[in-house]
N, C-alpha and C positions, 0 to 999 in steps of 0.2 A: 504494500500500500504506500503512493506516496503522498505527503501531508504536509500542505503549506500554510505557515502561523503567519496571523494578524495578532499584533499585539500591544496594547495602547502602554505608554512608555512613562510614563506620569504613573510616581511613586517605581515603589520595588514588588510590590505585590502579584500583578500580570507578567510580569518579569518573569519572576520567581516562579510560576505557577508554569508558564512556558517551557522553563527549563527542568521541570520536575514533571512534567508530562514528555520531552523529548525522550527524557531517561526511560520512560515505559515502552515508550515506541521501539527504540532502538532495543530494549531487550528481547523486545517483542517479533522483533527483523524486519523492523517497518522504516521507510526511509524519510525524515524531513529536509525536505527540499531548501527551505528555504526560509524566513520570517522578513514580516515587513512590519516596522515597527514604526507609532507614530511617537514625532519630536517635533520640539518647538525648536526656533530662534535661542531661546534662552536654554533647553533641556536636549541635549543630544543623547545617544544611545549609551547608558551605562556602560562600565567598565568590566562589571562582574559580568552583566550580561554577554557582552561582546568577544569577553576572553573565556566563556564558557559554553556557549551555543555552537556549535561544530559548524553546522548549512551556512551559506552564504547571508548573512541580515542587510537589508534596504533597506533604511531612514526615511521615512513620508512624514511629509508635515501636517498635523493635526490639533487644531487649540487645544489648549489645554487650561488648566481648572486657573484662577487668578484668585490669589492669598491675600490679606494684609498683609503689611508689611511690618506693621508694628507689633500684632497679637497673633500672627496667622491662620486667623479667620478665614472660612472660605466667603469670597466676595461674587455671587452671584448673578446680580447686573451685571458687574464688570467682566466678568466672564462670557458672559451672552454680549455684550457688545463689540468684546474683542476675535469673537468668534463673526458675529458679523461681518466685520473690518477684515476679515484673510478670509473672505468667500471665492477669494481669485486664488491662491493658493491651494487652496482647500481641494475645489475645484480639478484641477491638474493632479492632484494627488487620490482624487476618485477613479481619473481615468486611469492613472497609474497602476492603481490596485485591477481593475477590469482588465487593463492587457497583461496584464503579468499573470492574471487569473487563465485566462485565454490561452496566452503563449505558451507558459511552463505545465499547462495541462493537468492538475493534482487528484489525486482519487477523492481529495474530501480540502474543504478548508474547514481549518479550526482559527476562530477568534475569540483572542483575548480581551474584551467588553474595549471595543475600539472601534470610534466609531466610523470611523472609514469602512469599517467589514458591511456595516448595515446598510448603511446609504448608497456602498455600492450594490447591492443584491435589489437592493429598492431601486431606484434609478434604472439600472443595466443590467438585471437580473440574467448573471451570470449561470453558465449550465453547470458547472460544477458545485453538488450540496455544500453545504456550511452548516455546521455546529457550532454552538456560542457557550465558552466557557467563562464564570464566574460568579463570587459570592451574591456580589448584588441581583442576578438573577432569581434569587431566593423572595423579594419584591412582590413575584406573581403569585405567592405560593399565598395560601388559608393560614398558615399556622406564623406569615409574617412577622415580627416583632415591631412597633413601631411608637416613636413619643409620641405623646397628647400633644395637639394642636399642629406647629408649624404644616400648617397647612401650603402655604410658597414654597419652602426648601423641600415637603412630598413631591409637591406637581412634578417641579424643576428633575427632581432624583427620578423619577420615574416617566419623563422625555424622554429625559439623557439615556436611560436604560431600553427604553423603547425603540430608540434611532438605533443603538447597538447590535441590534436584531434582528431586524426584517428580512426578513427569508431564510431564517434559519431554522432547518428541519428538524432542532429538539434545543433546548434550552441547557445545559446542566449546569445546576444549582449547587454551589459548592456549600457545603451545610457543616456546623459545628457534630452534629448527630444525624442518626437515621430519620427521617421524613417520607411518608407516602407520597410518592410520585403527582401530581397533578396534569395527565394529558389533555384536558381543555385548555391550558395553557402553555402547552409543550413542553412543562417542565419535568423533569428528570430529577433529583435530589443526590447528589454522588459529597466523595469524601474531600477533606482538600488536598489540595495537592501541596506536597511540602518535600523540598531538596534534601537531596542524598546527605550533603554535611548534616541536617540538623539528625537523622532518623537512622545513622552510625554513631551518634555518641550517646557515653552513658553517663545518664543523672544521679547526681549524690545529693545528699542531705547539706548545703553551707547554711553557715551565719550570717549572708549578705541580701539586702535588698538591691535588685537592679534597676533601673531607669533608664530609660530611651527618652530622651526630651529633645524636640527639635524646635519646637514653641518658644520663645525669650519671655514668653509668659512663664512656660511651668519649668523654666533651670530658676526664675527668679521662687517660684513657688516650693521648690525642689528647695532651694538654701534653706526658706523660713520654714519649713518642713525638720529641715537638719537642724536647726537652733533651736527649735520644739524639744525636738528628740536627740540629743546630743549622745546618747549612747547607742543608737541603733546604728552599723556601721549600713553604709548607702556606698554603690559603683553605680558613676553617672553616666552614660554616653551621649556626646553630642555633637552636635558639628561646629561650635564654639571653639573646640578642643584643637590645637593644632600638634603638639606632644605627643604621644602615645597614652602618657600617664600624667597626670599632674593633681598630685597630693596639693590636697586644701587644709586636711589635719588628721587626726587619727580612725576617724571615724568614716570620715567624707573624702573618694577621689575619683575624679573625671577621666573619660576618656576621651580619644580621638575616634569616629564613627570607623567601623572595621567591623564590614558582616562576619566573619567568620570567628573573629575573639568575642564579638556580643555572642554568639551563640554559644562557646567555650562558658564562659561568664555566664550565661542563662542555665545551663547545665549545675552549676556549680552552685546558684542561688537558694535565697529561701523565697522566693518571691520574687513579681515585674511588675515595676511600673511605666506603661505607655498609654501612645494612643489608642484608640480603638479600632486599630489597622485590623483585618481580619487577619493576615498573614502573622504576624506578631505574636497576638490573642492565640492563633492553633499552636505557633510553635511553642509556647508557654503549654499550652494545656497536655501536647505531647510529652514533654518532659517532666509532666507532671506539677506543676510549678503554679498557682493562683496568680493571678492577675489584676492589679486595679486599674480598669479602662476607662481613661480618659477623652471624652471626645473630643475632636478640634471644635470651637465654636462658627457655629450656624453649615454642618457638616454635618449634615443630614444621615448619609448613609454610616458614621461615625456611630452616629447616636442608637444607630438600630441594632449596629453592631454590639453595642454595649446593652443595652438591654436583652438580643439573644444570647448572649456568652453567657449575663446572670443566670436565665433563664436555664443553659446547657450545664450551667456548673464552672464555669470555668475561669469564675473570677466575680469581680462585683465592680458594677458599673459605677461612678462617681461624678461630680460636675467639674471638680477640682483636684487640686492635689493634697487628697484624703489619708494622708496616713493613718489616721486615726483609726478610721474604716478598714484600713488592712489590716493593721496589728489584728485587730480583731477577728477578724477573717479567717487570717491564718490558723489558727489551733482548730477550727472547723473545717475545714477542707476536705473535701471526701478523695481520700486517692483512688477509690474505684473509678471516677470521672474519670482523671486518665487512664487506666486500664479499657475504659468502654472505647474511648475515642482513639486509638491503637486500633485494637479490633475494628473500629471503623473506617481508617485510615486504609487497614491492612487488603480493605473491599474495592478498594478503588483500582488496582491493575488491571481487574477482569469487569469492572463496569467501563471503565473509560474504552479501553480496546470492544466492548462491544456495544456503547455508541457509536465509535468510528463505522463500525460491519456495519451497524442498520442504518448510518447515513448514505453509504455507499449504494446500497440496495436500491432495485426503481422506486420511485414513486414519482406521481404525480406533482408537478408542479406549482407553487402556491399562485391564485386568479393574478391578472392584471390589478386587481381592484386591492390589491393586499395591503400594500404600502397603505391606503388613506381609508382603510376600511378597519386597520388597527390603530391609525390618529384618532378615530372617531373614539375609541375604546380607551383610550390611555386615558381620561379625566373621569371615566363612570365608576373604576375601580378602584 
C-alpha cells in the first residue's frame, strides 16, 4: 500500500502523530510516499520532524492559529482575518496538494487535521480516498466533552474541524479511552498514536514535579507557585531556557525545551504540569504519571481536552496554575488508568492498518452536493 501524509504543522502534536503512525506502516511493509506539511512564513517544518520522517516532506503554506503575544491566548479574529489576507497563497497550495494527489498516485491519503486535505477533496475532489486522522475529530462524537457557554470559540472549533474533512471516507477519533464508534458521523474512535521514544522507556516512582510552560503567563505562575511551596522540588521546561540547565535554587531548575530529555524527565517524575495538549496529557497518562491541564486561554479545543482527560482519569483539569489541586491529587490517583490506557494504546496497530484496507476498498463516491450540504450541518450540532 502506498500512503501519502497531509499534515498541519502548527504545534508538535500532528507531527508527532504522523511519525508514530509511519512506524506502523513500515512495520506493517507498507510504503509512505511522501508528506506534505503545512507552514507559515513564520513556522517552517520542525526539526524532529524532518530528521525523522524517512519519505521525501513538501512545505505548503497554510494559516495558521495567531496567539497573543503577551499571554498567549489564542486570538481568533485575528486569525480569520489573517487567513483571509493569504487567500492567494492558500490558493496555489490547494492546487499543489491536487496535482501531487494526481501525479504520485497513493492507494489512500491520510490527513493530519490540515486543512488543505479538506478543501482540496471539497473543491477538486480528488479520486484517491482520504482518511482524516485526529483528537479533535472526537467533536462529532455523543459522549463529546465540552465547557459551559463559549459558544464563538465552539462555532469557530468546529468550522475549523469541519473544512479539515470533506470527503473523507471515515473520521478517526483519537480518544483518551475506548468509545463506541458513531457511523452517522463517520466517526471511528481509535487509540493515540504516540512515538516509539516515549512507549521504550521505563517509569519509576521520582520526587519531582515537571512543567512544560511555554505561556510567560504560567513560568511567571510557575515561580509564585515555587514560593508557595518552597519545599516541593519542580523541573521547568521552557523555551525561555537557553542553557540546558539553569539552577534557580534547590528546589527549582529550568530547562532548555528538548523533546527527548522532557520525556526522560517525564519518566522519572511524580507528576506534569502542562497545557492541555492532547499529545502531552496521553504521554503522561502512558507513563502513568497525573497531570494538571492547563488550558491556553480562549482555546477552545484546550479546554475540552481538559475536561475529557478529568473525565478519563488522567489528570485534573485547572484554570490556573493549581498546585494546590495536584498535591492533592496525587495520593489519589488510580494506576489502573494507566494500565487501561496501555491496553488501549496496545489496539491501535491493527485498527489503524484496517482503516487504511476499508478506505482503499470501492465505494461510492460522496454527491457533488457534499461540500455545502455538511456547511449547512456544522451550526445545528
Amino acid at each position: 500500500m502506498r500512503v501519502l501524509f497531509l499534515v498541519q504543522g502548527e504545534g508538535r502534536g500532528h507531527l508527532t502523530q504522523a511519525l508514530s503512525l509511519a512506524q506502523i506502516l513500515k512495520t506493517a511493509g507498507h510504503d509512505v510516499i511522501g508528506a506534505l506539511v503545512g507552514v507559515t512564513a513564520e513556522r517552517g517544518v520542525p526539526a524532529f520532524f524532518s530528521e525523522k520522517f524517512t519519505a521525501p516532506i513538501t512545505p505548503l503554506f497554510s494559516p495558521g492559529l495567531v496567539y497573543n503575544a503577551g499571554n498567549n491566548s489564542l486570538e481568533p479574529f485575528k486569525t480569520t482575518v489573517q487567513a483571509i489576507r493569504s487567500m492567494r497563497p492558500f490558493w496555489q497550495s490547494l492546487q499543489q496538494v491536487r496535482d501531487t494527489i494526481e501525479t504520485q498516485r497513493p492507494d489512500v491519503v491520510v490527513n493530519f487535521y490540515e486543512m488543505l486535505g479538506g478543501l482540496t477533496y471539497a473543491l477538486f475532489r480528488p479520486s484517491v480516498p482520504m482518511i482524516c486522522i485526529a483528537h479533535q475529530y472526537f467533536a462529532f462524537h455523543s459522549n463529546f466533552q465540552r465547557p459551559k457557554g463559549q459558544w464563538f470559540y465552539r462555532q469557530a472549533f468546529k468550522i475549523n474541524t469541519r473544512l479539515t474533512c470533506f470527503g473523507a471516507q471515515e473520521l478517526l477519533a483519537l480518544s483518551f479511552d475506548k468509545q463506541a464508534d458513531e457511523p452517522s458521523q463517520r466517526v471511528r474512535v481509535v487509540p493515540p498514536l504516540l512515538r516509539q521514544e516515549l512507549t521504550d522507556l521505563k517509569p519509576t516512582d521520582g520526587d519531582f514535579l515537571l512543567a512544560y510552560v511555554t505561556q510567560p503567563g504560567l513560568r511567571s505562575e510557575l515561580m509564585k507557585a515555587h514560593l508557595q511551596h518552597p519545599t516541593v522540588r519542580m523541573d521547568g521546561f521552557h523555551s525561555g531556557v537557553t542553557a540546558p540547565d539553569q539552577v534557580i535554587d534547590d528546589t527549582l531548575t529550568y530547562h532548555a525545551i528538548d523533546g527527548k530529555r522532557f520525556l526522560e524527565f517525564m519518566a522519572r517524575c511524580k507528576a506534569v504540569i502542562t497545557t492541555a495538549g492532547f499529545e502531552s496529557v496521553c504521554e503522561a497518562a502512558y507513563l502513568g504519571k497525573p497531570a494538571l491541564m492547563i488550558p491556553q486561554p480562549n482555546h477552545f479545543e484546550q479546554a475540552c481536552n481538559a475536561i475529557d482527560g478529568q473525565r478519563a482519569g488522567v489528570g485534573v483539569a485547572a484554570s490556573h496554575f493549581d498546585l494546590e489541586q495536584l498535591l492533592k491529587a496525587i495520593p489519589n490517583y488510580d494506576s489502573t488508568v494507566s494500565e487501561r490506557f496501555r491496553a488501549w494504546h496496545a489496539q491501535g496497530y491493527f485498527l489503524f492498518l484496517a482503516a487504511l484496507n476499508r478506505a482503499i476498498m470501492p465505494k461510492s463516491k460522496p454527491s457533488g452536493g457534499f461540500f455545502w450540504t455538511r456547511m449547512r450541518h456544522i451550526l445545528r450540532s
